[in-house]
MARMARBA-239885 format. One record per residue (C-alpha): x, y, z; residue in one letter. Coordinates in steps of 0.001 Angstrom, whole numbers. Layout:
REM MARMARBA-239885
       u       v       w rest
       X       Y       Z    a
...
***
This chain:
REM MARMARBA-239885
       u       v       w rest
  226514   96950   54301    x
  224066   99365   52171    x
  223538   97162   49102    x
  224466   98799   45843    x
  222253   97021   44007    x
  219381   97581   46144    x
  217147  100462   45093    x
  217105  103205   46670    x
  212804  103160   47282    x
  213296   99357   48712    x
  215890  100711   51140    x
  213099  103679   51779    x
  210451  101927   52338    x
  212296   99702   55062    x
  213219  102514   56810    x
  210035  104523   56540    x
  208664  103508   59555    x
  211869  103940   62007    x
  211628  107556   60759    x
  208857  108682   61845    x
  208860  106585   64943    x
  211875  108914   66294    x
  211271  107127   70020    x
  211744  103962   70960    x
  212120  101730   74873    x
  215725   99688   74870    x
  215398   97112   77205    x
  219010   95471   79047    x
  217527   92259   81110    x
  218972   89024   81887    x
  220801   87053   84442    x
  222812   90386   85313    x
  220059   91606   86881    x
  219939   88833   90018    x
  223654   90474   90919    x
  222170   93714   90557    x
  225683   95472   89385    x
  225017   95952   85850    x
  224876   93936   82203    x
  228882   93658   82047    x
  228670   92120   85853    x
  230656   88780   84975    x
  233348   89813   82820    x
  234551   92875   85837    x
  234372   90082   88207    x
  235707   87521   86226    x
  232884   85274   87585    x
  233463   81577   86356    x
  231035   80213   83665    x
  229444   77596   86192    x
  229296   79867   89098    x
  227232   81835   86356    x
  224861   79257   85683    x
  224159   78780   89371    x
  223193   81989   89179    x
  220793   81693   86419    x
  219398   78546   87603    x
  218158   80848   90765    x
  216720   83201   87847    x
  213049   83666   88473    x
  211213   87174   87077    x
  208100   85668   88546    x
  206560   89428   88456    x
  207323   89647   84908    x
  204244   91022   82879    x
  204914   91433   78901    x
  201248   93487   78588    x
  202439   96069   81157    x
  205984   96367   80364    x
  204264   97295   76365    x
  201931   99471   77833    x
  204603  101038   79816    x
  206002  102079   76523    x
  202703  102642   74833    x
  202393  105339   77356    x
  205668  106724   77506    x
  204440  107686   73840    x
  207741  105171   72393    x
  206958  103212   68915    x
  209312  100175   69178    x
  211305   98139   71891    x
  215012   96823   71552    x
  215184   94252   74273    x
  217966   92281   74911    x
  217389   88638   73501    x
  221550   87552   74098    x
  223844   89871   76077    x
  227481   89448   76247    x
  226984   86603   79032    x
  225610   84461   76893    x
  222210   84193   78241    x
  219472   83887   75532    x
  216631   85224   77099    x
  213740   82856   74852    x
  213872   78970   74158    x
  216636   78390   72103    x
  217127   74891   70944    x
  220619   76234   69252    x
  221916   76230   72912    x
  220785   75354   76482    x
  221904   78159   77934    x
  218564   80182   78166    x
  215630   81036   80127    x
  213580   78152   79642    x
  216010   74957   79977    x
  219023   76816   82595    x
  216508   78812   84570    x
  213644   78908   87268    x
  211508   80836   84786    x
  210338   78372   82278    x
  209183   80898   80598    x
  209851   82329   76708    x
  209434   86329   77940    x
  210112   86958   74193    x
  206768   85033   72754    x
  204686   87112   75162    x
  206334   90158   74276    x
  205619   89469   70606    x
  202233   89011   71209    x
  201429   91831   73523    x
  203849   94357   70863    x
  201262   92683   68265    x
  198387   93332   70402    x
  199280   97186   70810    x
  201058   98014   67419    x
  204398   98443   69016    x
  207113   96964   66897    x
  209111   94633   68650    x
  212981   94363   68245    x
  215849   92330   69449    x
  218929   93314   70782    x
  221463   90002   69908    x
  225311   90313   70819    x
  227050   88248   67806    x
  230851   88485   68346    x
  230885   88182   72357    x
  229988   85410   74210    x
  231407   85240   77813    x
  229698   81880   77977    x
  231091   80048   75157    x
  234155   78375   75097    x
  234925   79601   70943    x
  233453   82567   71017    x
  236361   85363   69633    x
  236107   89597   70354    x
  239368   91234   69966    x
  238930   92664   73340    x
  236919   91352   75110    x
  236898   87672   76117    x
  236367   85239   78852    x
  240274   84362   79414    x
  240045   83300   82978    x
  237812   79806   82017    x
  238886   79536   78369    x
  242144   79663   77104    x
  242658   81970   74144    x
  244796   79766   71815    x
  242510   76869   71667    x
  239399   79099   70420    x
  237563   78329   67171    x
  235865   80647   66501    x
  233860   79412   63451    x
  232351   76403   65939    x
  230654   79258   67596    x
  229856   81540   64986    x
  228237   78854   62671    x
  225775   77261   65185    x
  225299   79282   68651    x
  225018   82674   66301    x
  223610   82570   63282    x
  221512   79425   64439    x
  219748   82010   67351    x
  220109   84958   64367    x
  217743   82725   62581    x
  216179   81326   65135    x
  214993   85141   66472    x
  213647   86116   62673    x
  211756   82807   62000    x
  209851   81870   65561    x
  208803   85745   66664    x
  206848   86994   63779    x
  207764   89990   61933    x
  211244   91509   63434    x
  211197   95073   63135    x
  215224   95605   64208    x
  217941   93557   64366    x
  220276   95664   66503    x
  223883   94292   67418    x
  226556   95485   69509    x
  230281   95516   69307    x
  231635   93236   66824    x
  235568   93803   67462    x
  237318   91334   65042    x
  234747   90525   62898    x
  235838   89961   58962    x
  234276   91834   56396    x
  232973   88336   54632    x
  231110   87405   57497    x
  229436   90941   58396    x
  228599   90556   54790    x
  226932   87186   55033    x
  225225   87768   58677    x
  223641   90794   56482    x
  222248   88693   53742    x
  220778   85612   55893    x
  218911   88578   57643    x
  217696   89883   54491    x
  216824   86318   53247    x
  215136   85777   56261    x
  213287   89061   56851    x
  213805   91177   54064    x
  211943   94515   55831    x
  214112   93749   59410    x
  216416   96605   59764    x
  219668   96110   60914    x
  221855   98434   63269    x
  225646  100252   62332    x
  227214   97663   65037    x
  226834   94797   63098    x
  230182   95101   61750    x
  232828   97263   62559    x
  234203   97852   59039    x
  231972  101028   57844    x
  228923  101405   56008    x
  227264   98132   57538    x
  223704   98444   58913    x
  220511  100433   57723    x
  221361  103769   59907    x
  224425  104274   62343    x
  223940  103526   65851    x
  225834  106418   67813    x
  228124  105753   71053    x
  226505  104920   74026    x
  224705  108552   75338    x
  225892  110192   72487    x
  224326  112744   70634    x
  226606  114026   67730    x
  226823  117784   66626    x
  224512  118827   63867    x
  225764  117712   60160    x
  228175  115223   61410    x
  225998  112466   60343    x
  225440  111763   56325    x
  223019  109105   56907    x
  220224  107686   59729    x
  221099  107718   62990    x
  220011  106825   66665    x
  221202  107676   70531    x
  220862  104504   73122    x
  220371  106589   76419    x
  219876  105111   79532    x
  217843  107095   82230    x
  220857  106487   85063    x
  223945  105593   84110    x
  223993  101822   83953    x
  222005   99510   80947    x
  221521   96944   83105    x
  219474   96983   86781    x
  222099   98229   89100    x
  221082   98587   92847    x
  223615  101067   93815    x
  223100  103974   90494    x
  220517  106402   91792    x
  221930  108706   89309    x
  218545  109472   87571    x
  217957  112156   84607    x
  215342  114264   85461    x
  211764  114262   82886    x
  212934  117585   82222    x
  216142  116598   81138    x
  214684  113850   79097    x
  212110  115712   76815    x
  214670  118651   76545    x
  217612  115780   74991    x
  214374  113962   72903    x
  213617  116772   71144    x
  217265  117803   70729    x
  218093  114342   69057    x
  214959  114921   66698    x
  215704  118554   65953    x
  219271  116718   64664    x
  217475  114378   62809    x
  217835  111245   64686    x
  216009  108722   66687    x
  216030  107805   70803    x
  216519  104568   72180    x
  215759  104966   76193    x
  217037  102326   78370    x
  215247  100539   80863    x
  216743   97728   83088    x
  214151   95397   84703    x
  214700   93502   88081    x
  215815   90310   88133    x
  211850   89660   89166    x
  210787   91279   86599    x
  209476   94936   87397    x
  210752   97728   85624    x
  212158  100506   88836    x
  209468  102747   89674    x
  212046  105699   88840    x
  211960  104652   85561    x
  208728  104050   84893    x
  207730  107598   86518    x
  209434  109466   84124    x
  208264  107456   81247    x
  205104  108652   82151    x
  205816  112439   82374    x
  207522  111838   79057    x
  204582  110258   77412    x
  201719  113084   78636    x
  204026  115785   77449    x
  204375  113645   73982    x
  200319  113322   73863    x
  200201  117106   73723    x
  203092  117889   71741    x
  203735  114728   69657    x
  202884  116486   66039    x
  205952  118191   66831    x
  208108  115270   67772    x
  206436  112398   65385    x
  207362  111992   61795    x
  209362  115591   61793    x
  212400  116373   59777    x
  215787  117989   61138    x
  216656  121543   61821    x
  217455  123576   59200    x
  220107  125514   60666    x
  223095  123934   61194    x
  224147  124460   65200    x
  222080  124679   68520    x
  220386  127280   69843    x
  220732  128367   73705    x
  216704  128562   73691    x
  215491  125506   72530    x
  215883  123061   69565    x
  213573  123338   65889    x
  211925  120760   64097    x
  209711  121157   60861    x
  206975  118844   59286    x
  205971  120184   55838    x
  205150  124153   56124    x
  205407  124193   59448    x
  208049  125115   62115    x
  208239  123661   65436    x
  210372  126300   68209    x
  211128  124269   70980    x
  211790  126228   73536    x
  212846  125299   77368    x
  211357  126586   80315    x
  214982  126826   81508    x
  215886  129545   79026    x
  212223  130670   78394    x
  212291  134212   76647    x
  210039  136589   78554    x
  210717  139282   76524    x
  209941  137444   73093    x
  211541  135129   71477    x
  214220  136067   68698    x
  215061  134032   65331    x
  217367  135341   63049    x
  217549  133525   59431    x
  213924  132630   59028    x
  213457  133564   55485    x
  209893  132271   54594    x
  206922  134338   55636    x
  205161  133260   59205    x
  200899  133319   58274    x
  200468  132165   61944    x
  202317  131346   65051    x
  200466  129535   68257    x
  201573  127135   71075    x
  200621  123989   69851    x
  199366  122325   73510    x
  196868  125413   73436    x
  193995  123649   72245    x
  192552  127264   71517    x
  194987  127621   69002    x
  195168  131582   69960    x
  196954  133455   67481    x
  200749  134865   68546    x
  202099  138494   67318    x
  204966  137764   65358    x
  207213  140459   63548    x
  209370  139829   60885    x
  212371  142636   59159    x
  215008  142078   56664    x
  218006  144565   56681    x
  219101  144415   53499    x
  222908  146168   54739    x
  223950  143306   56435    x
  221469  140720   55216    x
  219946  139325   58024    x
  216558  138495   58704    x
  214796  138906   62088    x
  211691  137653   63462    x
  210247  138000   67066    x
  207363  136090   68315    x
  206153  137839   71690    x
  205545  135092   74337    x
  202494  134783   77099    x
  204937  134925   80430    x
  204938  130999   80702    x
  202610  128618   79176    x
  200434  125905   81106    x
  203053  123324   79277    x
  205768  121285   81161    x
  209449  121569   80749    x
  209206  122291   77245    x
  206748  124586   74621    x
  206396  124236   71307    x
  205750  127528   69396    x
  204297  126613   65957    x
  205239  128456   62762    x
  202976  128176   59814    x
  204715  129657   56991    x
  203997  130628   53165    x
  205514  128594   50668    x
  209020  126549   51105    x
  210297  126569   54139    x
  213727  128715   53675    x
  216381  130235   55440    x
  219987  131109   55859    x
  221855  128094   56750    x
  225103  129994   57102    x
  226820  130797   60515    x
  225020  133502   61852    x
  224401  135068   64881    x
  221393  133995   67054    x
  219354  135508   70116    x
  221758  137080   72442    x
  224131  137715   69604    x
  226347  134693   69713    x
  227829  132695   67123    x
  228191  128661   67486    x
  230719  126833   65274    x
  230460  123291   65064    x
  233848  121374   64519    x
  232334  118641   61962    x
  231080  121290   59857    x
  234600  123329   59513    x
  237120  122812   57150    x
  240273  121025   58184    x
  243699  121149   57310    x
  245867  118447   58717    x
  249616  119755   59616    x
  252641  117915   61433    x
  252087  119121   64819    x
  248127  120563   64804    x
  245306  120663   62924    x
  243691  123824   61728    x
  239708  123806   61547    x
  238471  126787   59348    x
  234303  128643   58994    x
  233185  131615   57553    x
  230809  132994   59784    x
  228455  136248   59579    x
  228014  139274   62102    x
  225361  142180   61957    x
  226947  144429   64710    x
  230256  145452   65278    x
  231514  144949   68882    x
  233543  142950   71392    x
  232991  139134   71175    x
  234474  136553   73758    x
  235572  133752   72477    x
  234712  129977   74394    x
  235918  126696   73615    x
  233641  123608   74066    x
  235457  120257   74761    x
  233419  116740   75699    x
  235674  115422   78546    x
  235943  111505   80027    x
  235429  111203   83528    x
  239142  110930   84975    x
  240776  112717   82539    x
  243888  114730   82664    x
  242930  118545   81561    x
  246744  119466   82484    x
  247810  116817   79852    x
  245891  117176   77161    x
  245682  120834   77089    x
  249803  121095   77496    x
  249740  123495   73914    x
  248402  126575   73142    x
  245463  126741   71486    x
  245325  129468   68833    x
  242415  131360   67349    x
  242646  133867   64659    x
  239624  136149   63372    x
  239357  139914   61719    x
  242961  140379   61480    x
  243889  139257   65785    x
  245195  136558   66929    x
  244273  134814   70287    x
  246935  131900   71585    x
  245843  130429   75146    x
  246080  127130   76634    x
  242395  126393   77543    x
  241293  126164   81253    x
  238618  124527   82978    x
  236555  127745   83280    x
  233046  126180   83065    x
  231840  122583   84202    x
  227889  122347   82663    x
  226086  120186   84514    x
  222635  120033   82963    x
  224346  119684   79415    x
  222027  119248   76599    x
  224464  117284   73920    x
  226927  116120   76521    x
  226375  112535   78642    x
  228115  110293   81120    x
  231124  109087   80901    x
  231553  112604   79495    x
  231080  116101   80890    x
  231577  119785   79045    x
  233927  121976   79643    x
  233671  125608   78410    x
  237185  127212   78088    x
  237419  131275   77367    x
  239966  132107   75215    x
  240451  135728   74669    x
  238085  138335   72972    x
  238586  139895   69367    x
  236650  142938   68430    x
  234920  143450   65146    x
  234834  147064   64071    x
  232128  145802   61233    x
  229888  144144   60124    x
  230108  141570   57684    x
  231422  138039   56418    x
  234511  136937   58685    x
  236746  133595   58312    x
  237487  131839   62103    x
  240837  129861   62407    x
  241266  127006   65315    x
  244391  125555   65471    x
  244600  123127   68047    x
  246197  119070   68382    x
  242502  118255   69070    x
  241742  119309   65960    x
  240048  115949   64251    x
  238681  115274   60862    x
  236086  112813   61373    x
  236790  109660   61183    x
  236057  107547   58325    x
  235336  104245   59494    x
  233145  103563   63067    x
  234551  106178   65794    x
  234489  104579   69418    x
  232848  107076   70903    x
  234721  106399   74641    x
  237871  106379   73071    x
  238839  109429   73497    x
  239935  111696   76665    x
  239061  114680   74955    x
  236642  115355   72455    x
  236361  119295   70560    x
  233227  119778   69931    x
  232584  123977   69192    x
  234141  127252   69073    x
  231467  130169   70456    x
  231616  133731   69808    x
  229755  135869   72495    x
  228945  139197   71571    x
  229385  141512   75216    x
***
């Protein structure tokens, strides 16, 4: 929990460095990875605790190299590494003399992987971090989740809970800060059922401990726990809808944990495009790798870790110590970040703009504009108006036809003075209009919600308006969507039950288990223009929620309303 009495320059100065890092290598290894099906392996096959230490006594990473597997990150251009030190099977993966159940006493190995990863993290300034599931323990016959537990060796009724909690956890909790040197992150994962008192006191024996070790959202499920939120698994939220820190765990396929059968790999392309997307949002990425059960980190990941980290040495000012986007939605082009006076355009080879790229909003004067992997630094024309009838500022910077970069450019934008613009809803390039749900105003009713925006037009004309769901793999569309879904906007009124017009594949905010589905709903026309207040009224209509959201939980998630001017 954030500490009232703490000040607010302690808290800070803690976090300073996690800021700026904005990039960081999560690491899922253990046991798991002999079976080869994934990190959640023995509770979806119910696989009996000693049939699982068989299986870790055969456990032997003999290929395991701490000095590459740092300057695998090192290169990939990430900061810090989250590896797994205890997993939900129980496996610690370093000596722990608070139970025999780890790599050096129940395996092959022999070996403390987490002392040589210390020292080669020490050896190459990376900060090293640890990854420690608290509340389950597959392997322990006390340990207590309020989902999910090992039922089929352990019956439920004769758990104590506290006989766990008291010497397996905290005693490896303490363990982990006081035999690894300085702990950078605690970060913890799903903590069903556990009581505010003792997310309190796990807090302040890591403070007492390690008073600079910065501790993860999922250390408690009751809200405001943690130095920064950790977001759902692959989630990246919508701009605004965060009030404080936050961070993404991505994996590169679609399992945590080494999985022989997912070939389901995210292109580099992919990668840098959600990267700087999370950054231009103002949070952090934590990319998954899962190692072989000898060791080696899959040459698919490590190949686009490397195509990630060349584009990062050329672009990293842009990336590195940035701040957020100051408009509040996404742009089709790109994403923005800023770093003092200057403005970082993003902008994707996918959607590069050959005949010069548009930015409405940009108040502050541009002195010069340049693509900042031309080491030339050659000057771009940039044009700026303001049109004082319907307020809107314009500026154009006119593009070479495609640079030299890879996947992504960064256009540069020094600019006189503050940086300042208008952080209303406007329209953008192409004349569209995106409306985020966290940042409407909601009315709760009896049957649906009603989300409300005022949003701003500089052209009259016909607009087409698209809904933008999130939606779980296996999901009923039929049953969700059984109601119409109404919009209303300059005096019309649109009422539709959303279809599935438009499946995006290469989405930029949306990941697996999840895919997004564009809906059209109608078009209004606006005769002129001017200020304009959007109505949604829909039962998907959510106010966010106020403690921890489970991110999975739901079918169907509402993310945006567009307006498309034709």
């Amino acid at each position: 929990m954030i500490n009232s009495l703490e000040s607010s320059l302690e808290r800070s100065s803690r976090m300073e460095w996690w800021k700026d890092a904005k990039f960081g290598m999560f690491i899922h290894w253990g046991v798991y990875s002999v079976l080869g099906k994934g990190e959640w392996v023995m509770y979806a096959s119910k696989i009996p605790v000693q049939e699982y230490e068989s299986v870790a006594a055969k456990f032997d990473p003999h290929q395991f190299n701490a000095k590459e597997w740092v300057a695998c990150a090192k290169r990939a251009g990430m900061k810090y590494i989250v590896i797994t030190a205890k997993h939900h099977d129980g496996f610690a993966m370093y000596h722990s003399h608070s139970d025999p159940f780890n790599i050096v006493d129940a395996s092959a190995f022999g070996r403390d992987p987490l002392k040589e990863l210390s020292e080669a993290c020490r050896e190459e300034g990376i900060v090293l971090c640890f990854y420690y599931s608290h509340v389950i323990d597959w392997h322990h016959p006390h340990a207590l989740h309020d989902t999910y537990n090992n039922l089929w060796d352990f019956e439920l009724e004769k758990k104590a809970f506290f006989s766990y909690w008291n010497n397996k956890a905290k005693g490896q909790i303490r363990e982990l800060l006081t035999e690894y040197g300085p702990v950078g992150l605690l970060w913890f994962d799903t903590s069903g059922g556990l009581s505010r008192k003792e997310s309190e006191a796990i807090v302040n024996m890591i403070r007492e401990l390690q008073p600079n070790c910065l501790i993860n959202s999922r250390v408690s499920h009751w809200p405001d726990f943690g130095d920064y939120q950790s977001k759902g698994d692959n989630e990246i939220p919508m701009n605004g809808e965060e009030t404080r820190e936050w961070e993404t765990p991505m994996t590169l396929n679609q399992s945590w944990g080494y999985s022989m059968k997912d070939q389901v790999w995210k292109s580099t392309a992919s990668l840098i495009r959600k990267l700087v997307h999370i950054v231009s949002k103002g949070g952090n990425l934590l990319l998954n790798v899962g190692p072989t059960d000898t060791g080696v980190i899959p040459v698919n990941s490590i190949d686009r870790l490397e195509e990630i980290g060349a584009w990062l040495d050329r672009n990293g000012e842009a990336v590195y110590g940035t701040s957020a986007s100051p408009f509040p939605y996404e742009f089709e082009w790109g994403a923005i970040t800023v770093k003092k006076k200057t403005i970082f355009l993003h902008v994707y080879h996918s959607e590069w703009p050959i005949e010069g790229l548009v930015l409405n909003g940009l108040k502050s004067k541009v002195n010069r504009a340049f693509v900042l992997s031309d080491q030339t630094r050659h000057p771009l024309v940039v044009k700026q108006h303001f049109y004082p009838e319907t307020d809107q500022h314009v500026m154009r910077v006119e593009l070479p036809e495609l640079t030299s970069e890879q996947y992504v450019s960064v256009i540069a934008l020094d600019v006189e003075g503050e940086i300042q613009v208008d952080s209303s809803f406007i329209q953008q390039a192409k004349g569209s209009v995106k409306l985020d749900l966290v940042l409407s105003d909601i009315t709760e009713g009896d049957e649906m919600n009603v989300a409300r925006w005022t949003f701003k037009v500089a052209g009259s004309g016909v607009f087409e308006v698209e809904l933008i769901n999130f939606v779980r793999t296996g999901t009923d569309w039929a049953k969700e969507y059984d109601h119409e879904v109404i919009i209303q906007a300059a005096d019309q009124r649109l009422a539709t039950i959303p279809k599935e017009d438009l499946i995006v594949i290469e989405s930029i905010s949306c990941q697996h288990p999840y895919t997004e589905i564009r809906s059209t709903l109608g078009r209004i026309v606006i005769d002129t223009p001017g200020s304009y207040e959007l109505m949604l009224s829909s039962k998907h209509v959510k106010p966010k929620a106020k403690g921890p959201e489970i991110w999975q939980a739901a079918a169907v998630k509402l993310r945006s309303v567009r307006l498309i001017q034709l």
